[in-house]
N, C-alpha and C positions, 0 to 999 in steps of 0.2 A: 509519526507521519506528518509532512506537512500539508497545506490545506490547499486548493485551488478553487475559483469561481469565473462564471464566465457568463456574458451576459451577448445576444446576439440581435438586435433590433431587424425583425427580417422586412421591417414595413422602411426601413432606409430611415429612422429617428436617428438624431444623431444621439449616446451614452451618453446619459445622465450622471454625474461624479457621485451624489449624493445616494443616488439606488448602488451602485459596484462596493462603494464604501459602506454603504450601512450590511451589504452581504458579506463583505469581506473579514466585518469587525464581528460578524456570527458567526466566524471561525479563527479566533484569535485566541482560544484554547490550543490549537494545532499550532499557533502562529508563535511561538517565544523569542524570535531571532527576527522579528517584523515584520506589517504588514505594508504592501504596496498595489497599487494598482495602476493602471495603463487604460488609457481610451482614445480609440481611432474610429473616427467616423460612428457607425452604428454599432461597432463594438466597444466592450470593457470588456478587462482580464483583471482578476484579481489573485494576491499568493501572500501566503500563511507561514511563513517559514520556517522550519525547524530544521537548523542544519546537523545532518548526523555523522557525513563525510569530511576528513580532511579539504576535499576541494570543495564542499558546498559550502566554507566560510568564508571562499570569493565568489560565491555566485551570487548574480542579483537579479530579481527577478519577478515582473514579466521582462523576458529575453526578449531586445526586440533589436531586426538589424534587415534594413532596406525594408520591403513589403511585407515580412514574416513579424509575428510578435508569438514566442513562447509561455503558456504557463506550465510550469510540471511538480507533479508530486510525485517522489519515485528516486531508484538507485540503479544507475546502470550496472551490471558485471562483467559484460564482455570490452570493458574497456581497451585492452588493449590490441585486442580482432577486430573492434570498431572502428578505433582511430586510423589501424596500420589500411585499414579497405578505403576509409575516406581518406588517408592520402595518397593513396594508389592513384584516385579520382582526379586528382590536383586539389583537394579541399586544405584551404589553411587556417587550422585550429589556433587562436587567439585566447586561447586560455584551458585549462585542465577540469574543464567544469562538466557533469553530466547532460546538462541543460543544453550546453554548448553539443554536447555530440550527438544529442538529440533531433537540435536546429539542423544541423550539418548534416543528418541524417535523412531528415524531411528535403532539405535543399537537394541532394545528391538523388534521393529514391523514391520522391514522389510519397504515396499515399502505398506505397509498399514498404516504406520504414518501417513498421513496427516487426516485420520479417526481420531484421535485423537487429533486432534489440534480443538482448537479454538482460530479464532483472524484474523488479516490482514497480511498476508504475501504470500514473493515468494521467495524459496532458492532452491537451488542446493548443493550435496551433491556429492563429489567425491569416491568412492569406488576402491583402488588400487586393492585389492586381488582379487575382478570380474573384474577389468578394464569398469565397469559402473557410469554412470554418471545417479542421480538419480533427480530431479526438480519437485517442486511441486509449486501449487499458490493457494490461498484461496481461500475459498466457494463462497463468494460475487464477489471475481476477484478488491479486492481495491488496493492489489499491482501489480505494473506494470510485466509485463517478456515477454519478445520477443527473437525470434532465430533464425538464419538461420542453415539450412543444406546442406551440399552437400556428395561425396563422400569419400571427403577429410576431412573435417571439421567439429565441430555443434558449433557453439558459441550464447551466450545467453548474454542480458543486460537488466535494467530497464528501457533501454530507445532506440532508434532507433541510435541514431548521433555513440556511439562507433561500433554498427555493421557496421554501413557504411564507418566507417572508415578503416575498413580490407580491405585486397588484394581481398579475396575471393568472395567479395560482389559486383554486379554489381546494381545501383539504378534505376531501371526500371520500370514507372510507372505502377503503378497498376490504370487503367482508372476507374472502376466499384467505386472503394472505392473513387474517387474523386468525383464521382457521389452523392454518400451516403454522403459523406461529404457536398453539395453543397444544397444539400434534408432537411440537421439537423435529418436526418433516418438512424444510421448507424444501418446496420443488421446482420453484422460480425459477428462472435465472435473472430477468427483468421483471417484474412486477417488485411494490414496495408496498406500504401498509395506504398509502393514496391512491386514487384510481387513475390519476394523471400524471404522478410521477411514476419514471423506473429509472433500471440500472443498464448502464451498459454491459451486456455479458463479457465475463472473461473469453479473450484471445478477440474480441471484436472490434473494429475501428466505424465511425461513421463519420458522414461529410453531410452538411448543412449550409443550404443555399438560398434565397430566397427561390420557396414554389421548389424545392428539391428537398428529401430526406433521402441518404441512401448507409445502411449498414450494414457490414459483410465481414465475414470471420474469414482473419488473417491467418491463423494458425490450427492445428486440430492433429490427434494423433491416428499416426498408421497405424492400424492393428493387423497390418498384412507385413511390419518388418517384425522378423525375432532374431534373437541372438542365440548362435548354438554354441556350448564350448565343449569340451570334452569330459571337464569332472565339477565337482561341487564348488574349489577353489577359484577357479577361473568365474564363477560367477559370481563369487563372495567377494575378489579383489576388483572386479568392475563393479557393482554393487558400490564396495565402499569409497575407491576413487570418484565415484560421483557425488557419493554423500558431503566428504570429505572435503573437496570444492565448491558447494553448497555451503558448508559451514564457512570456508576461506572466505567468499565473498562478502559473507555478512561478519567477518569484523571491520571491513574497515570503517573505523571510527575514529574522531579526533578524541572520543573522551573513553571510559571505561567501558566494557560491553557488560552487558549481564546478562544470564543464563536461569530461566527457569530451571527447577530441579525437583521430581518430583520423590526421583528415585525409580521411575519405572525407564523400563529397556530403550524408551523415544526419548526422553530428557535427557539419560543418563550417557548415552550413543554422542548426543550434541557437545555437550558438557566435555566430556574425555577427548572427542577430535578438538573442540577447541582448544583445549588445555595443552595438547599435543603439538597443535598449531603453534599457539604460544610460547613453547617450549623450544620449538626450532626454531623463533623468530620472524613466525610468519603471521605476528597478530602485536602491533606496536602497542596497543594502550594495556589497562587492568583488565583482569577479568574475576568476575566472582560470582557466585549464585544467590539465588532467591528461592525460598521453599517455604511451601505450607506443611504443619505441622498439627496432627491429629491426636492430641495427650490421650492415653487407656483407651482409643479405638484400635481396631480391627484393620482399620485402613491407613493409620499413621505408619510410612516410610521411613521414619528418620534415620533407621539401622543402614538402607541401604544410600541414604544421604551423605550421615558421614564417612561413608566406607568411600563413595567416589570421591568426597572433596577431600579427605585429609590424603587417599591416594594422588591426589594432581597440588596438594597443600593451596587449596583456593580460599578463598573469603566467603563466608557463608552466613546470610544472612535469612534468617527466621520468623515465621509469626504464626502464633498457633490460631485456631481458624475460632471462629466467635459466628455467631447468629444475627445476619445481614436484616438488619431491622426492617417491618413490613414495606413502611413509608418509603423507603431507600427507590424501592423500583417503579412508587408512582412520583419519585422525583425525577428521577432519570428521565421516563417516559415523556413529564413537562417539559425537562429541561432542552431534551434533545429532538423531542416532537417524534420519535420517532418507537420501535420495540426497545423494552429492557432488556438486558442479560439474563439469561437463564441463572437462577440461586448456585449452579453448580461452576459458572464461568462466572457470576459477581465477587463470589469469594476470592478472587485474589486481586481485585481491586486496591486492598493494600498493599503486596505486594509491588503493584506496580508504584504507586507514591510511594513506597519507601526507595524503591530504584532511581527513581527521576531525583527525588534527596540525596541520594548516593551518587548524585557527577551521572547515570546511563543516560543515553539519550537511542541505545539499541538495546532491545532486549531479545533473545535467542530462544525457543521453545523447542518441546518433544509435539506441541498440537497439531492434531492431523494426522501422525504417522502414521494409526493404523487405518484409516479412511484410506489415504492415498495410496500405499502398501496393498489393500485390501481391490484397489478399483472403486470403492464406493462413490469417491467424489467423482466419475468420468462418465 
């Protein structure tokens, strides 16, 4: 993911270079491909860049064109339903960038754009000619976005450490959320472990004015449409045609994708459509897996490991799971100011550095299936 920051003077100061930048550079872990920032008037925007797209290796970014300046973290998918409505509109796209459909999206539809996206993202969108600040996050809520306000200020990040780094910010336990954390029950949707920061909830967009806060959910599910068919089939190939374009969207990559693998039926489901994908040429780069690896336990996969990969003949790579030293997760907690990883989600920490070593700059998972399968998450 890459990182965004954004800083909003609502007392009309003009941005400060040295405050955007020193927030910008507390997320230059997200940022390998550069960081930049942008300031107009009382605003700065800052962006982190990790390109994972073919077309994100021309985008640059904060986007900015007549009174709009873009920042975005995120992947569009409906790219080509997006572009074909924006140019129905007369919009003339000047380059292949998701950023770009984003701007053009906000231009064409107002503060009802995010109705029109589909994909993982969270950006903010500066507006000179209103003097409004416009921020949206995805339906599912996979990209991060967090904010404070006060009556001075709104500043927003992908991550908690650059807001705490302001003046404006005092770090003041939030007790209830260390509770929830302590449970493995968070019930949040905004609230964070500070009493002054939160999150924007997934599927909600809000607009920030001087003397105006306003936040309102763009999206939410009917649970009055169903789908009837007539036998077991007909559910199972809708079912998986959707899984299946889900998987599609997230190869596009300029470099290798890689696939979590745990061996259970949610990796293993991702892993084979990819493969599949790949197989008819609907997936340009490598692909290969990552798995953890349990020697004389009860709970080591690896039978059903290499039974997927050597059936799709994928690259599979391994690390058998070791004991996440104490210290580890009151370093994180320093480093990142924020909760560590539960011991059951730390362990594959190396997994992931071995991936990013290995050329991935996407990584593909089974996490979640049976939460969202089940309704838990809704």
């Amino acid at each position: 993911m890459s990182g965004i920051v954004g800083i909003y003077n609502l007392n009309g100061r003009p941005a400060e270079p040295t405050v955007i930048r020193r927030m910008t550079d507390q997320l230059a872990h997200r940022g390998p491909d550069g960081l930049t920032c942008w300031l107009g008037g009382p605003v700065s925007l800052g962006q982190a860049m990790l390109q994972t797209t073919p077309e994100s290796l021309f985008e640059r970014q904060p986007l900015c064109e007549s009174s709009l300046s873009l920042t975005l973290d995120g992947r569009i998918d409906n790219r080509e339903e997006l572009r074909t409505a924006l140019e129905s509109h007369g919009a003339i796209l000047r380059s292949d960038t998701d950023a770009e459909l984003v701007l053009r999206a906000y231009q064409q539809w107002g503060k009802d754009c995010p109705i029109h996206l589909l994909g993982d993202f969270a950006f903010a969108i500066w507006d000179s000619a209103t003097q409004e600040l416009f921020c949206a996050r995805d339906q599912m809520g996979i990209r991060p976005f967090y904010y404070f306000l006060n009556d001075r200020v709104f500043l927003f990040a992908s991550e908690l450490r650059p807001l705490l780094g302001h003046s404006e910010v005092r770090p003041d336990l939030n007790e209830g959320m260390v509770g929830e954390y302590l449970t493995s029950e968070i019930t949040s949707q905004e609230e964070t472990l500070y009493r002054h920061l939160f999150r924007l909830p997934p599927s909600h967009c809000l607009t920030v004015s001087p003397g105006r806060f306003r936040m309102t959910r763009y999206w939410d599910f009917d649970t009055s449409k169903e789908l009837h068919y007539g036998n077991d089939e007909s559910y199972r190939d809708h079912f998986l045609s959707l899984l299946t374009e889900s998987v599609r969207c997230r190869l596009r990559s300029h470099r290798p994708v890689g696939c979590y693998l745990s061996g259970g039926l949610d990796s293993s489901s991702v892993v084979c459509l990819a493969a599949s994908l790949k197989k008819h040429g609907l997936a340009a780069q490598g692909l290969e897996t990552f798995s953890l690896l349990f020697p004389g336990l009860a709970c080591d996969e690896s039978s059903y490991i290499q039974d997927v990969t050597k059936l799709w003949d994928l690259p599979s790579n391994t690390i058998c799971v070791g004991e996440e030293p104490d210290t580890s997760f009151a370093d994180s907690a320093r480093r990142d100011r924020d909760f560590p990883g539960h011991p059951n989600g730390t362990m594959g920490n190396p997994l992931r550095t071995l991936a990013r070593d290995r050329g991935c700059r996407v990584l593909l998972t089974g996490t979640g299936g049976d939460e969202w399968l089940t309704g838990s998450y809704l």
